[in-house]
C-alpha positions in Angstrom: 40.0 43.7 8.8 36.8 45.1 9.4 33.8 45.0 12.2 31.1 45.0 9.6 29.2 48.7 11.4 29.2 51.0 8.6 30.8 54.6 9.0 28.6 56.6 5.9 26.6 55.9 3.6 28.5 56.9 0.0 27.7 58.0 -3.5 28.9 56.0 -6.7 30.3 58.3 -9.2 31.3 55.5 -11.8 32.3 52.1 -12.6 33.7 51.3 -15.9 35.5 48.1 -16.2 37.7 47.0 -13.0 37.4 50.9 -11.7 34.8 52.1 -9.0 34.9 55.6 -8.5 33.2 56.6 -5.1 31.5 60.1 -3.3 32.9 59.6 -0.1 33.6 62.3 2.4 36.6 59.6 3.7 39.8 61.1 3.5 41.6 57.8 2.7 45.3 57.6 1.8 46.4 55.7 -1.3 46.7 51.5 -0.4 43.9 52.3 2.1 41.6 49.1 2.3 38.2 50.3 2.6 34.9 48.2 2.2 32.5 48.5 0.0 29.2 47.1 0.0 31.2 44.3 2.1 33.7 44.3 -0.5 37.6 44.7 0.3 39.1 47.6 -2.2 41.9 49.3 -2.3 42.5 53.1 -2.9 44.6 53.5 -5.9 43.6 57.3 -6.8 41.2 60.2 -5.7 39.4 62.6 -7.6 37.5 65.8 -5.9 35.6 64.6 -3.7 35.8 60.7 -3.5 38.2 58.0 -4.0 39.1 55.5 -7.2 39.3 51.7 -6.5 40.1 48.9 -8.6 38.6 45.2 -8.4 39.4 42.2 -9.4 37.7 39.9 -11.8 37.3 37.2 -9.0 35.8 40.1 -7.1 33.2 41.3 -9.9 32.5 37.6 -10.3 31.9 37.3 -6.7 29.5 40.4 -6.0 26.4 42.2 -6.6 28.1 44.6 -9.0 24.4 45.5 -10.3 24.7 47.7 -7.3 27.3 49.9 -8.5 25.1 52.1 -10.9 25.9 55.7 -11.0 24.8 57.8 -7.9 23.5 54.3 -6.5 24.0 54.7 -2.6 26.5 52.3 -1.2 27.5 51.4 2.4 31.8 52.5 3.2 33.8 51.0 6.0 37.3 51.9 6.4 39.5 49.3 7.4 39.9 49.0 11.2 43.3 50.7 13.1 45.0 49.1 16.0 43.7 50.4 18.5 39.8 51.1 17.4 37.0 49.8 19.4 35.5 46.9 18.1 31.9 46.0 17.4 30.4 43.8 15.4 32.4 40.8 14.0 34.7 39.9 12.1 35.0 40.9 8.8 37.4 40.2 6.4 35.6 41.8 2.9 36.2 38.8 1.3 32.6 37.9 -0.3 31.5 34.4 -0.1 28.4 34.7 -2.4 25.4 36.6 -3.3 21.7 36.6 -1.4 18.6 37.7 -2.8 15.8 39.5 -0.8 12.6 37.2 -1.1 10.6 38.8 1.6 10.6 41.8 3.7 8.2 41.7 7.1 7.6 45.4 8.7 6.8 44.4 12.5 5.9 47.1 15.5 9.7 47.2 17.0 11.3 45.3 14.2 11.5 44.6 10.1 12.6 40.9 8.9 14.6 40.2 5.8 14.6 36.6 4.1 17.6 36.6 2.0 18.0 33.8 -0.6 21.3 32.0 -1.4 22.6 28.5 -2.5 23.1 25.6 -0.9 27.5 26.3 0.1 26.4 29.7 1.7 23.4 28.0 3.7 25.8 25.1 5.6 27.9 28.5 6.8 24.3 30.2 7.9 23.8 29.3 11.9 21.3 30.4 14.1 22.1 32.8 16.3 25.4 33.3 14.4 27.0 36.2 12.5 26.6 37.2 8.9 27.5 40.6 7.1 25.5 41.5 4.6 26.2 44.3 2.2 28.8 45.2 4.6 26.5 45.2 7.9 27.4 42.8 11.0 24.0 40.7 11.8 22.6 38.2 13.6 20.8 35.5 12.1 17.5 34.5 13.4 16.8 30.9 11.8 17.9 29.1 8.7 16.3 26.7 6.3 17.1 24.9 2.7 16.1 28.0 0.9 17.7 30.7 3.1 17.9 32.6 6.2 16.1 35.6 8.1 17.6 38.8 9.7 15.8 40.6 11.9 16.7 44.2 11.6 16.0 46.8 14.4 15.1 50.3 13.8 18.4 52.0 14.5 19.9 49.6 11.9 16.9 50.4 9.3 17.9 54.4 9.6 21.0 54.6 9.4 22.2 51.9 6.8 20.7 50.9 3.1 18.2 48.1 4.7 15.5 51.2 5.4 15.6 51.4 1.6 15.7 47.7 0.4 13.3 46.0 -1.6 12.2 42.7 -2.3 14.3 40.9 -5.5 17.7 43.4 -4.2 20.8 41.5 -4.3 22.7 41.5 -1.4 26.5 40.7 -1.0 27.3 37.7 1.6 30.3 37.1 4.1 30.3 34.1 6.2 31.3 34.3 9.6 34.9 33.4 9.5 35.7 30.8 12.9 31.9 28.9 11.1 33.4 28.9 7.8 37.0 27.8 9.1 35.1 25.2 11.4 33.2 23.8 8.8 36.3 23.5 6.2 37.9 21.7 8.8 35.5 19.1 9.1 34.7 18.8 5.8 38.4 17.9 5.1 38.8 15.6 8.1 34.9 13.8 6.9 36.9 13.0 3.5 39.0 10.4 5.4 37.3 8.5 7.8 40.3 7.4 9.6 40.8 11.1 10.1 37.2 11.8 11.4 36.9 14.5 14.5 35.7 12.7 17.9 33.5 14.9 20.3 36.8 15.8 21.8 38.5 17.2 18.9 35.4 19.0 18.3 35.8 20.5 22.0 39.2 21.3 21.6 38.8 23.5 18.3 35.6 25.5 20.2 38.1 26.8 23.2 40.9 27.4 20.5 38.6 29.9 18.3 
């Protein structure tokens, strides 16, 4: 599990195939589960100066990987111990989909992002909610049918990627998990309408997350 706040901002060295091989100055052990752009890897091997992870085809399939260029910058986040202080969200890694940067707004104390996505990411995307993006616990601002805005702050600009972004960057995309585990649960129960959730139910699963 993670808390989606970034601890440094790494190197690729390569990616060939299913192996990323990352600068990092992380002294992970191997099985660690660090993320990645967002991304849940594991350490399987290390190399002067950086660590070797593998990933899965339903990861590549699932992920900017366009990001992963040689000495492309990328945001780390070791896995969170018992014990840590948390911040943030949760995170899980576990990428939902990918976002596209359609506009970028430079304000006086602030900088919004509009990120693109499909319609399954946007039913997870609730105002005032949580979203990671490329790794980084947000809030989001408002939503519509073509995507949702971010509303970065400075701190956040200089000392993550977003500082750097541009418009047309691909972004990687984790719901917040108690939305997305809320909205599979109605979804399922809406397929049977004897099954369907009264207010109450509703209620109930609210004071259970």
């Amino acid at each position: 599990m993670f808390s989606g706040l970034v601890r440094e901002i790494a190197r690729v060295k390569s990616f060939t195939n299913n192996t990323l091989e990352i600068y990092t100055d992380y002294q992970a052990k191997l099985g660690d589960s660090i993320a990645i752009n967002g991304a849940c890897l594991t350490a399987i091997a290390f190399f002067q100066g950086g660590v070797t992870m593998e990933l899965s085809n339903h990861t590549k399939q699932h992920i900017a990987i366009e990001n992963f260029t040689p000495n492309a910058k990328v945001h780390l986040e070791p896995a969170l111990s018992l014990g840590d202080r948390f911040d943030g969200h949760i995170v899980q890694g576990h990428i939902d989909g990918i976002g596209t940067i359609s506009y970028i707004t430079h304000n006086a104390d602030s900088s919004d992002f509009f990120i693109q996505t499909n319609e399954a990411m946007l039913e997870l995307m609730i105002p005032k909610g949580s979203v990671c993006v490329d790794g980084i616990s947000l809030t989001i601002v408002d939503s519509n049918d073509k995507g949702f805005k971010l509303t970065i702050i400075p701190h956040t600009l200089k000392n993550t990627l977003f500082g750097e972004y541009q418009i047309g960057r691909k972004v990687n995309i984790e719901s917040d998990v108690i939305t997305r585990s809320v909205v599979s649960t109605l979804r399922n129960m809406s397929r049977n309408s004897k099954n369907a959730l009264s207010w109450r139910d509703i209620d109930m699963m609210n004071l259970n997350y």
